[in-house]
C-alpha positions as CSV (number, residue, x, y, z in Angstrom):
1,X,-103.8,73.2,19.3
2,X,-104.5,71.4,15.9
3,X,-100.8,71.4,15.2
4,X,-100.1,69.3,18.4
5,X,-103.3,67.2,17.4
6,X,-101.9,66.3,13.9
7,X,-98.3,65.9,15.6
8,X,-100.0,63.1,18.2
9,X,-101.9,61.5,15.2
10,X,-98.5,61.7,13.1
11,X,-96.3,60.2,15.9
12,X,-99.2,57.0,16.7
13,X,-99.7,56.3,13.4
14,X,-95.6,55.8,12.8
15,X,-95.5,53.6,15.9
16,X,-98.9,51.5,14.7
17,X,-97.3,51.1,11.3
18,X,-93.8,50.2,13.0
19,X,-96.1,47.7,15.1
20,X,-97.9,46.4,12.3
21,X,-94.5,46.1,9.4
22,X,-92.3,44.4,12.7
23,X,-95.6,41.8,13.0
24,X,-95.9,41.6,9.4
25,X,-91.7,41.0,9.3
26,X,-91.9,38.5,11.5
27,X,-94.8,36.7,10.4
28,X,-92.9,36.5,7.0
29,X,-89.6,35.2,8.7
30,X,-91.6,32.0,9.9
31,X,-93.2,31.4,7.3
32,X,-90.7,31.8,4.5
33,X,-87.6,31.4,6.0
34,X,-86.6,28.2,6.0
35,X,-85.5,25.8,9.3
36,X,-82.2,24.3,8.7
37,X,-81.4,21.0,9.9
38,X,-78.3,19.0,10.1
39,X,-78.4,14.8,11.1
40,X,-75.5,12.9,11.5
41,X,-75.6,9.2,12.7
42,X,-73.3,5.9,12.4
43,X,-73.9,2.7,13.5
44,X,-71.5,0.0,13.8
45,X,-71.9,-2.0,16.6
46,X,-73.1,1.1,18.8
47,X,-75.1,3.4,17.4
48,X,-74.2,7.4,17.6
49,X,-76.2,10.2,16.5
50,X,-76.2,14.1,16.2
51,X,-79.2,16.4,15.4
52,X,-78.7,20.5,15.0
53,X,-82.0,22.2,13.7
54,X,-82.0,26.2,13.5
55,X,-83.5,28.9,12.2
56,X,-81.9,32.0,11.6
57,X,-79.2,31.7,14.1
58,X,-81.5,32.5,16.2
59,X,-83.5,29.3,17.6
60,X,-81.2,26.2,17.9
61,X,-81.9,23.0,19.3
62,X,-79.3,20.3,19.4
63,X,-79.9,16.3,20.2
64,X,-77.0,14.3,20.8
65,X,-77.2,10.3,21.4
66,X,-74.2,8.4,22.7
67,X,-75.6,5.6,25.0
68,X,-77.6,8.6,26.2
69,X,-80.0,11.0,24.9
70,X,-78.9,15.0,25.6
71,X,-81.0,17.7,24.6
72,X,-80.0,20.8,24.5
73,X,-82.2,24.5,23.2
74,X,-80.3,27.7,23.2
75,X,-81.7,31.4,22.4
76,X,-78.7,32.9,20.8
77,X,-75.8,31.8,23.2
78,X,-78.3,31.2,26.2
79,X,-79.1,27.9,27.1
80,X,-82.3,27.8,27.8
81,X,-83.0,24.1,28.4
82,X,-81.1,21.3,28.5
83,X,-81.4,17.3,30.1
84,X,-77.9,16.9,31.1
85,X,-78.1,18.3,34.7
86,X,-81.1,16.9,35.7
87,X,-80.5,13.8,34.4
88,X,-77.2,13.8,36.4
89,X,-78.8,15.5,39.8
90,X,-81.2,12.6,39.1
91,X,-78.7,9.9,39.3
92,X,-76.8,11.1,42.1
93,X,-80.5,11.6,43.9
94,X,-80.9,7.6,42.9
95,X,-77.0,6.3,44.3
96,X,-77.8,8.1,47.4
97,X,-80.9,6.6,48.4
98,X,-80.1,3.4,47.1
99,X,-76.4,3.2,49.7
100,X,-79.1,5.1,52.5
101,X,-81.5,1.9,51.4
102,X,-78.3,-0.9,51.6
103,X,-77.4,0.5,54.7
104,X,-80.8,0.1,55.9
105,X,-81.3,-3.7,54.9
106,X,-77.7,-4.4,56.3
107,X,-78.5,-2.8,59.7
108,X,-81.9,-4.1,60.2
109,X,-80.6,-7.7,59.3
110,X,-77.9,-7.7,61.9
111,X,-80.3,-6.9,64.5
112,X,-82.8,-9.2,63.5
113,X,-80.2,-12.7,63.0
114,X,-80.5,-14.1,66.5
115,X,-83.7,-12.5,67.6
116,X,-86.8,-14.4,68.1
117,X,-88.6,-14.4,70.8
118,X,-89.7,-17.2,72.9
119,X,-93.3,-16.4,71.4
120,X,-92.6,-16.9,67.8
121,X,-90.6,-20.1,68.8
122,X,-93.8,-21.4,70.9
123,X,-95.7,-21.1,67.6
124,X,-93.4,-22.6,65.2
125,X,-93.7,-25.6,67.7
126,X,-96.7,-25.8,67.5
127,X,-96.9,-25.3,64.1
128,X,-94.5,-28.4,63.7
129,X,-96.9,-30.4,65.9
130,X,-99.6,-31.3,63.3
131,X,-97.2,-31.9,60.5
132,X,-95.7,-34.6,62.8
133,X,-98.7,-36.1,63.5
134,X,-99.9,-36.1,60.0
135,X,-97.1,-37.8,59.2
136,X,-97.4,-40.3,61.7
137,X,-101.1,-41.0,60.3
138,X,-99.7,-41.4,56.7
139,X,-97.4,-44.3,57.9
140,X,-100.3,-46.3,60.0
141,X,-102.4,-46.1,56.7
142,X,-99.5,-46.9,54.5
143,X,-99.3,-50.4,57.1
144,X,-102.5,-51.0,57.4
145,X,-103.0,-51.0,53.3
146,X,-100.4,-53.3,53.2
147,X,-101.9,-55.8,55.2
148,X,-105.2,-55.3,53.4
149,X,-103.2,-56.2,50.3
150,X,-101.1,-58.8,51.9
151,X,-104.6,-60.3,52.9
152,X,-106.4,-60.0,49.8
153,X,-103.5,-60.9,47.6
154,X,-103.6,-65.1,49.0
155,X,-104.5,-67.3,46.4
156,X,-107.1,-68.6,48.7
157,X,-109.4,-65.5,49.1
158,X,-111.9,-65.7,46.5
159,X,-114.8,-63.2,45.3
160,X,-118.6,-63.8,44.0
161,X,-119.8,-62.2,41.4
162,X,-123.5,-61.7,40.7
163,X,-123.9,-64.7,38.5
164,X,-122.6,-66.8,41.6
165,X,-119.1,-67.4,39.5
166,X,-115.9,-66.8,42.0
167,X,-113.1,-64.1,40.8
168,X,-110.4,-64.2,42.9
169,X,-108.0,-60.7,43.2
170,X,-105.6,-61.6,40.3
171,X,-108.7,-62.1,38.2
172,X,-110.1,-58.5,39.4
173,X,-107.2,-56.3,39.5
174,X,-106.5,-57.6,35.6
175,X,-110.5,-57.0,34.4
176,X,-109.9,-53.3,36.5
177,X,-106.8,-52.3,34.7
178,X,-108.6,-53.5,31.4
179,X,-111.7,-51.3,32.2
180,X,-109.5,-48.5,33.3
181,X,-107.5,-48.5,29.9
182,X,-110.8,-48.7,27.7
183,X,-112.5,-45.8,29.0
184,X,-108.9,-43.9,29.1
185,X,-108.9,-44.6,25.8
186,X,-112.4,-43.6,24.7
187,X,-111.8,-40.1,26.6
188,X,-108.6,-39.5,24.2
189,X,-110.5,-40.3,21.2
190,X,-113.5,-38.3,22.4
191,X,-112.0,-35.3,23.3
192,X,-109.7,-35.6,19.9
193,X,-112.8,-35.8,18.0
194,X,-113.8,-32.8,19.6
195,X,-110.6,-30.8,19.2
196,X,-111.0,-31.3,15.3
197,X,-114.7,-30.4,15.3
198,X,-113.9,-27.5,16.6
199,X,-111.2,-26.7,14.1
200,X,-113.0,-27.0,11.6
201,X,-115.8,-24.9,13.0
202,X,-112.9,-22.0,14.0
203,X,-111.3,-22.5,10.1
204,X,-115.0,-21.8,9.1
205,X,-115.3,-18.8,10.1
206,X,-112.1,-17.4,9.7
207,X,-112.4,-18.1,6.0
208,X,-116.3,-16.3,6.0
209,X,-114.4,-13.1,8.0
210,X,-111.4,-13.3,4.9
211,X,-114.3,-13.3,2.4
212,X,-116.4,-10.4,3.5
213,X,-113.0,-8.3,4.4
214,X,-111.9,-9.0,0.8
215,X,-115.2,-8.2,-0.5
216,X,-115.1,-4.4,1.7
217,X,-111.6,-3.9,0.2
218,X,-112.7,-5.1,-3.2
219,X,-115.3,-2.6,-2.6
220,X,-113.6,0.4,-1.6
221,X,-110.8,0.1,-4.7
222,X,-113.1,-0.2,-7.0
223,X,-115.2,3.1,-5.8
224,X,-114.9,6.1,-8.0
225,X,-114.1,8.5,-5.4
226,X,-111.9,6.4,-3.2
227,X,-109.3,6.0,-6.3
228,X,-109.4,9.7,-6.1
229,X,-108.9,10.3,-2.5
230,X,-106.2,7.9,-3.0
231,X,-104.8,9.4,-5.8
232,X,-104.7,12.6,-3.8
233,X,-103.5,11.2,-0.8
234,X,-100.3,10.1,-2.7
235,X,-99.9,13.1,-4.1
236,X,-99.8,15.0,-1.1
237,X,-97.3,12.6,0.4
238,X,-94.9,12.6,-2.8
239,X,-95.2,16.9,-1.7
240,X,-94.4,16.5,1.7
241,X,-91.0,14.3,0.7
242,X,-90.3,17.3,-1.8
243,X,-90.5,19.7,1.2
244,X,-88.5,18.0,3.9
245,X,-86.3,16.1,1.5
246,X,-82.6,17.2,2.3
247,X,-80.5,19.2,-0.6
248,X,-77.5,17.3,0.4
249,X,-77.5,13.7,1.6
250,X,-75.3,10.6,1.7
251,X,-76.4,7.0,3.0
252,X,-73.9,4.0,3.1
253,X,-75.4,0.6,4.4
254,X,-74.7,-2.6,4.7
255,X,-77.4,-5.3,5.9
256,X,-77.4,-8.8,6.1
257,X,-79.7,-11.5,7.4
258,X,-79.2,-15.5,7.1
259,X,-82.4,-16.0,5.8
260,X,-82.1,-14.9,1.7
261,X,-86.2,-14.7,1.9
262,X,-86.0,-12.0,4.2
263,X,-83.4,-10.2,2.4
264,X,-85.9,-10.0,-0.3
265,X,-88.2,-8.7,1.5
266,X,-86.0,-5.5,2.7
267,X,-84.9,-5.0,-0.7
268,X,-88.2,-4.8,-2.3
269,X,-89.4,-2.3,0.8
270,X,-86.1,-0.3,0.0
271,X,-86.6,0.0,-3.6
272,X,-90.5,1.0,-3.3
273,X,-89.1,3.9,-0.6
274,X,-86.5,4.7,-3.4
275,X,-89.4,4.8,-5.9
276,X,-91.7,7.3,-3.8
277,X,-88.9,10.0,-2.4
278,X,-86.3,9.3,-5.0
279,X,-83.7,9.7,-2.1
280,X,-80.3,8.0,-3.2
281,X,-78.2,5.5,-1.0
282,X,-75.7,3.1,-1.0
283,X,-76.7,-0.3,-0.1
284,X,-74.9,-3.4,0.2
285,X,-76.8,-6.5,0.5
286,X,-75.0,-9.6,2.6
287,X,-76.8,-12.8,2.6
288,X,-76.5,-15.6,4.6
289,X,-75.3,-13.4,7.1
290,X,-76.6,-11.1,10.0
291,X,-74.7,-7.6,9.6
292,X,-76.3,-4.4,10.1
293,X,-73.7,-1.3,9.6
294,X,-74.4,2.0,8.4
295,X,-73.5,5.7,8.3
296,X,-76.0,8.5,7.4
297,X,-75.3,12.7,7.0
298,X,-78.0,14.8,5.7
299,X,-78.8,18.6,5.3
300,X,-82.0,20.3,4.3
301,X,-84.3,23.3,5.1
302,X,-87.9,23.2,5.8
303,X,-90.0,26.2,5.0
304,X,-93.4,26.6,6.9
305,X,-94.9,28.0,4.2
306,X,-95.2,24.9,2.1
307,X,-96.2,22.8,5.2
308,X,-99.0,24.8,5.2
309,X,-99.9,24.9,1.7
310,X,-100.0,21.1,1.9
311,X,-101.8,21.2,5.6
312,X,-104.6,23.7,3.9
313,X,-105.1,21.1,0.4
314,X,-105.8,18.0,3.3
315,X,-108.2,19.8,4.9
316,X,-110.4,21.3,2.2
317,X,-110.2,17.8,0.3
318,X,-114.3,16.9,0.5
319,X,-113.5,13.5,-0.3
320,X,-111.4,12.9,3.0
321,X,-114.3,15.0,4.9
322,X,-116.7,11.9,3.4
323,X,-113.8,9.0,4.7
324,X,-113.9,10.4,7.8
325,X,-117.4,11.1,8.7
326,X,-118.6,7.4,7.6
């Protein structure tokens, strides 16, 4: 009886330890070894790309763009997901109901050409009525403002003013148009005063908000422990590019804009990004010309481990904890 109790503690605790060594196996297969990845792209005049990331031959997942994206995730040799059918049951789906929808609009329109009934003509009738008669209104008071001017433009028709002197309507049409341009006038000037006031009152305050925003960033460099965090935060970033930086890489460019200024510009950004990851292209500047060409291959591996090395430094960092909770 104790021989077959030993044999039933012998026999779990192999298949506990075979539990716990496969766990602890494939624990260290993640996090040691490394995902491969392989990226491929060109650009000239249409742009082409080709991503292959696996992981022991195991896990792949492939991304191919050629004026459309494809995805593709395999087990092995087992596809297990990929975009290209249901993005092509999706456009057949769309075609379909868009020829069901033509057919529709076609139909419905031949039907409805010569249809109206004699209701719908009663009211656009009488919906014409009124514009008719408005229209005949506007023409007996366009005649009867002409004989109003007609009458008040004869030289004989005169006009007392308050002071018993007699304007005739020559005389009052030219003091209206003068009084009409004067007050025109004062409204431009007025509200152009007003505009710059208000300039000046908008430059203001902009300049105050510049002031107090360079004195917070003046403010924060200057601190003791925000040079640190900073330090540290550059630091950890300069680790990172080490990680996922590829072993083998080659980048040919060639960019051109017509303004030289920003030219400039884009080679000063390219030579700080050359300063931080130390990554090496090939770049051929064009000026006074728009070009944009390019072709790109890289390989690398990314280890988990060392993500998570870095991942662990952020979040114990005190400082940052301090950044964050103000």
């Amino acid at each position: 009886m104790l021989s077959v109790f030993l044999l039933i503690l012998k026999i779990s605790g192999i298949v506990i330890a075979s539990i716990l060594g496969l766990a602890l196996l494939i624990v260290a297969a993640v996090l040691f070894v490394p995902v491969r990845y392989k990226v491929s792209a060109d650009y000239h005049e249409k742009a082409k790309a080709r991503v292959n990331v696996s992981w022991l031959g195991i896990l792949r997942f492939i991304v191919l763009y050629n004026d459309k994206l494809a995805m593709r995730a395999k087990v092995l040799f087992v596809t297990v997901y990929s975009n290209d059918k249901k993005a092509s049951s999706k456009d057949k789906k769309h075609k379909k109901r868009k020829k069901h929808e033509k057919k529709n609009e076609t139909s419905s329109a031949e039907e409805n050409v010569f249809s109206i009934s004699e209701e719908d003509a009663r009211k656009l009738t009488e919906e014409e009525k009124p514009e008719i008669r408005m229209a005949e209104h506007d023409t007996q008071a366009h005649e009867d403002d002409g004989d109003t001017d007609e009458r008040a433009g004869q030289p004989g028709d005169e006009i007392h003013g308050r002071d018993g002197t007699s304007w005739n309507s020559s005389e009052r049409k030219f003091f209206k148009k003068i009084r009409t341009f004067v007050s025109s006038v004062y409204s431009k000037v007025k509200d152009i005063i007003r505009l710059i006031l208000d300039t000046i009152k908008k430059v203001k305050g902009a300049s105050d908000r510049l002031k107090e925003k360079f004195e917070k960033a003046r403010t924060f460099v200057t601190d003791e422990d925000n040079k640190k965090l900073l330090h540290f935060i550059i630091a950890q970033i300069k680790a990172l590019i080490k990680v996922i930086r590829p072993k083998k890489y080659k980048i040919e460019a060639k960019i051109g804009f017509e303004d030289p200024a920003v030219m400039g510009k884009v080679l000063a950004y390219v030579s700080i990004f050359y300063g931080i990851s130390g990554v090496d292209l090939s770049l051929e500047p064009v000026f006074g010309e728009n070009v944009k060409e390019g072709s790109m291959s890289l390989k690398g591996s990314i280890r988990i481990f060392s993500l998570l090395v870095i991942a662990l430094r952020v979040y114990r960092n005190e400082q940052l904890k301090k950044f964050i909770s103000r």
